[in-house]
C-alpha positions, -999 to +999 in steps of 0.1 A: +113+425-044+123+422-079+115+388-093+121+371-123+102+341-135+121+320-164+098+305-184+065+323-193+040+290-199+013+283-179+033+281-148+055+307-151+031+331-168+002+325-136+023+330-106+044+356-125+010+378-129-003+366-089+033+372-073+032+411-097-004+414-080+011+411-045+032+442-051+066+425-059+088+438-095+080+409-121+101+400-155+092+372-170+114+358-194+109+334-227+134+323-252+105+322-278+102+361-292+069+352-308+057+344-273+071+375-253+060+398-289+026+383-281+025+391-242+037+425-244+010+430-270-018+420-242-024+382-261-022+356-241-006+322-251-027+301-230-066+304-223-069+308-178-098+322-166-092+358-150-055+359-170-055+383-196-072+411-170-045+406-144-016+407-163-031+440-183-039+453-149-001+447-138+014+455-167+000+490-164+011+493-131+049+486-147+052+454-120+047+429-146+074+430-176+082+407-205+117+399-221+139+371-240+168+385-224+181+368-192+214+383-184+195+416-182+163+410-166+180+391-135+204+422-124+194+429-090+164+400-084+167+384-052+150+354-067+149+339-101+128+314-106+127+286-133+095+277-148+101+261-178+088+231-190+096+190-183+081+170-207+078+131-205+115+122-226+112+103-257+118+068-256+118+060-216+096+081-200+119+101-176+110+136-173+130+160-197+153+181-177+169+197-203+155+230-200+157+235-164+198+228-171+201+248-197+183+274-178+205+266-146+235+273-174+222+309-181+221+317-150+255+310-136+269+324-162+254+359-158+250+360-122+263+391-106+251+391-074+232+375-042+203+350-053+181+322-045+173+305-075+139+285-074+125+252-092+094+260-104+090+236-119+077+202-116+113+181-117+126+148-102+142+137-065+172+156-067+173+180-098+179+206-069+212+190-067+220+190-102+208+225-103+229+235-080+261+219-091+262+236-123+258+268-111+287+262-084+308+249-122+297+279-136+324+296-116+302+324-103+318+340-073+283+351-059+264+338-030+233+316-038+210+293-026+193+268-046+155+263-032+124+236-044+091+257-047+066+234-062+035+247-080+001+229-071-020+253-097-050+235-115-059+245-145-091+265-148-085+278-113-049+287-110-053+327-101-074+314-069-048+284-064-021+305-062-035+333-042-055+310-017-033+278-016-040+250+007-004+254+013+031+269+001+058+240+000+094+255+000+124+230+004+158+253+016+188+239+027+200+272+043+186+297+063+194+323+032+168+304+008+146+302+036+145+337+039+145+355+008+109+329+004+094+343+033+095+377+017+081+364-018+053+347+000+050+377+029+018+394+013+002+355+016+004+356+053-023+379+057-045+348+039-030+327+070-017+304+040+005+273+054+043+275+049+057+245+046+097+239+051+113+208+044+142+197+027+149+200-008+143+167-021+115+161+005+099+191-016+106+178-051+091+142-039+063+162-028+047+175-059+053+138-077+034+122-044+008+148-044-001+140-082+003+105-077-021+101-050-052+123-067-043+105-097-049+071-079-079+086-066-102+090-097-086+060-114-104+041-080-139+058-081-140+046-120-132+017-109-159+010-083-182+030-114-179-002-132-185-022-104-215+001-103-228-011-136-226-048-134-236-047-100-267-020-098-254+002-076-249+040-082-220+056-077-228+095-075-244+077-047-214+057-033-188+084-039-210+107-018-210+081+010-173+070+005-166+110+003-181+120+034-154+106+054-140+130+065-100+109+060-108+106+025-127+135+015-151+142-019-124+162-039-116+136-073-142+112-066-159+118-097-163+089-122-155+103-160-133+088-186-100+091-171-076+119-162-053+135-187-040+169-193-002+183-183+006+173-154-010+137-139+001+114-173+038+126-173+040+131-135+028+094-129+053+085-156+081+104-143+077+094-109+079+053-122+106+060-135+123+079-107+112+046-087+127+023-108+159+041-109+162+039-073+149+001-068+116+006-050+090+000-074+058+019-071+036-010-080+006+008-069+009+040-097+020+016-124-014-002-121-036+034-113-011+045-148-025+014-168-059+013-158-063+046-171-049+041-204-069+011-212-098+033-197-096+059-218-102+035-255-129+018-232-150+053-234-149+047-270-159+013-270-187+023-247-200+047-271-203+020-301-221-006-281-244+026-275-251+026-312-257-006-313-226-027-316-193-022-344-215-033-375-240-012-370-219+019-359-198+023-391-213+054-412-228+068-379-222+102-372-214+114-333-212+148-318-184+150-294-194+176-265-160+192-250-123+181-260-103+197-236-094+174-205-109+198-185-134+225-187-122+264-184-087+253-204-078+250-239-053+223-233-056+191-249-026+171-232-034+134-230-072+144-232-096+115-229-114+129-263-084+118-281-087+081-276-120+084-281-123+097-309-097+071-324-116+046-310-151+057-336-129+068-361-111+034-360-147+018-366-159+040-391-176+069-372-183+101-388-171+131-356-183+164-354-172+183-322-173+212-308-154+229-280-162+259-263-121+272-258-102+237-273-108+234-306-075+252-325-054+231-303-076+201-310-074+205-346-040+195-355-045+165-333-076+152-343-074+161-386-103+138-387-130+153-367-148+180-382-149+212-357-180+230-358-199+266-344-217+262-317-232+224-294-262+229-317-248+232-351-226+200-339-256+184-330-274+186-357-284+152-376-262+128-349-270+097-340-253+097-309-238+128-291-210+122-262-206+144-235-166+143-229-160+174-208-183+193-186-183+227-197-208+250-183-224+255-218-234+216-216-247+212-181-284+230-196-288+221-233-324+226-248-330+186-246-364+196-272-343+213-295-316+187-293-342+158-297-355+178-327-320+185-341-308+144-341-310+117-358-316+098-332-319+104-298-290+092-279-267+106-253-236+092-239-225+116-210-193+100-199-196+131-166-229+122-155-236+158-163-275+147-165-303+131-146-309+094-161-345+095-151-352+131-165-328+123-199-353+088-204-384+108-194-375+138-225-372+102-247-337+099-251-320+067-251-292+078-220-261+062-214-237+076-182-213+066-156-217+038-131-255+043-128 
């Protein structure tokens, strides 16, 4: 089937490359030239493990195509589908729709024939509606369906997401969109992936739930880490025993510094909002959305009382250990390294960091943090190094060389990346999570 996939970000870019990789005809579209110049030149705008190969590998194959022009590229595609962004709107909160409407716009006017057209992308109870109202004002003639197809790709695992999910949600209102997804998802039936049909808005509310929930999740194990602290327990140890039931499982119940990155801060957000607008408060998520704000500068506070308190911090110099909110991603989205760091810089710190995949987006973010070569190189003469995100490179550092390299000895691994008793035993003054 030919396909087209409007938007060529991270969503639209990943299953654009997996759906080319099952055998279907790919174009995927971006109004930004410099982007689609970039892509049909083999560079990659966005750092995903496993990316660049398979789009190379598809590309020569001639399934996987790149293009700023719309009308064109969606001649003959049984389903075209938007992946463009929704960023939290300025000023209330509300996702941005503006894309996926303007998109919607394109479409109906250049649509020439038979098509489902498919929200990608992540979008408020009842944009499907809206979606497909302007295509019916458009005054195209053709036959469409509009479906709900929501992505549940995580970053630094999105090829496996997509081609093992733990299920395919598709909200259809007609037996037409319902079919024309059965054949884009076909190849995935030999994986025995789910299917799951629902309505359209059932769908949309689906994606917003889903984030909701796993964001409520970690904010609640840091939570019970700082009852941890005060109260001597240890919580790799309770969110083991909490995890091993089997109705709550061990996925996100790992204590760190609060979640960030693209999708749990806006989607919280959006879905408030979303709430709000239709009088039934989510009083739940706005508590899971403040306590991980407030968490997030509490990281930073956490690391001064390490150095001793605010007076004696100011003129210190800390090594930050990972920026990204994740590892295997460059994206710094509502990372928790950014309130951190604004946190010591506030009180006078002296940052160097180092990154091993985030540090040209971190940059223009963080102008006061010095970026540096290599963990080592950043290490050298700190008086405190933090341990932000758990990057393979950091789960086996040289703890002689680093004790040799500081100033002082002094870790603050906000991922309980290491062993407290082992960290004290090579003489380090170790600070972690909930233990």
């Amino acid at each position: 089937m030919k396909i087209v996939m409007v938007g060529s970000g991270y969503v639209g870019l990943v299953s654009g490359a997996c759906l080319a990789d099952f055998g279907h005809d790919i174009v995927c579209i971006d109004k930004d030239p410099a982007k689609i110049d970039k892509l049909n030149k083999g560079e990659m705008p966005i750092f995903e493990p496993g990316l660049a190969d398979l789009v190379a590998k598809n590309v020569d194959a001639g399934r996987l195509s790149f293009t700023t022009d719309l009308p064109s590229a969606i001649e003959g595609a049984g389903a075209i589908f938007i992946g463009v962004g929704t960023p939290s709107r300025r000023g209330d909160g509300h996702a941005d729709l503006s894309y996926v409407y303007g998109v919607a716009e394109e479409i109906g006017a250049s649509l020439k024939h038979a098509a489902v057209i498919v929200t990608k992308s992540t979008v408020p109870v009842g944009t499907g509606d809206e979606v497909e109202r302007i295509l019916r004002a458009s005054g195209t003639a053709q036959k469409f369906s509009v479906v709900s197809n929501p992505e549940f790709l995580r970053e630094g695992a999105a090829i496996g997401d997509f081609k093992r999910p733990d299920r395919i949600v598709i909200g259809a209102e007609d037996e037409f969109g319902r079919e024309v997804m059965r054949e884009v998802y076909r190849p995935l039936f030999l994986n025995e992936s789910p299917i799951h049909f629902t309505s359209r808005r059932s769908a949309e509310l689906i994606k917003y739930g889903a984030n909701a929930f796993l964001a409520a999740k970690i904010t609640f194990i840091n939570e019970m880490a700082d009852l941890c602290e005060r109260a001597g327990g240890d919580i790799q140890e309770v969110a083991r025993g909490i995890g091993l039931d089997n109705r709550i499982g061990s996925k996100f119940l790992h204590p760190g510094p609060g979640y960030g990155g693209s999708c749990f801060p806006k989607d919280t957000l959006a879905l408030l909002k979303t709430a709000e607008d239709y009088g039934s408060p989510l009083q739940l998520i706005e508590a899971v959305v403040k306590v991980n704000e407030s968490r997030k500068r509490a990281m930073g506070r956490k690391v001064i009382d390490a150095l001793g308190g605010a007076q004696a911090a100011r003129g210190k110099r800390v090594t930050l250990l990972g920026l990204t909110f994740k590892p295997n991603t460059d994206d710094m989205r509502d990372s928790p390294a950014l309130a951190v760091a604004q946190v010591l810089t506030d009180a006078g710190v002296e940052l160097i960091a180092y990154d091993p995949e985030g540090m040209e987006q971190a940059q223009p973010m963080m102008p006061h943090v010095t970026m540096s070569t290599s963990p080592y190189a950043a290490i050298e003469g700190a008086d405190a190094i933090v341990l932000i995100t758990e990057w393979d490179a950091f789960r086996a550092l040289d703890l002689k060389r680093v004790k040799e390299l500081v100033r002082a000895p002094v870790m603050v691994d906000l991922r309980n990346v290491y062993d407290p008793a082992e960290m004290r035993a090579a003489g380090f003054t170790y600070v972690s999570i909930g233990r």
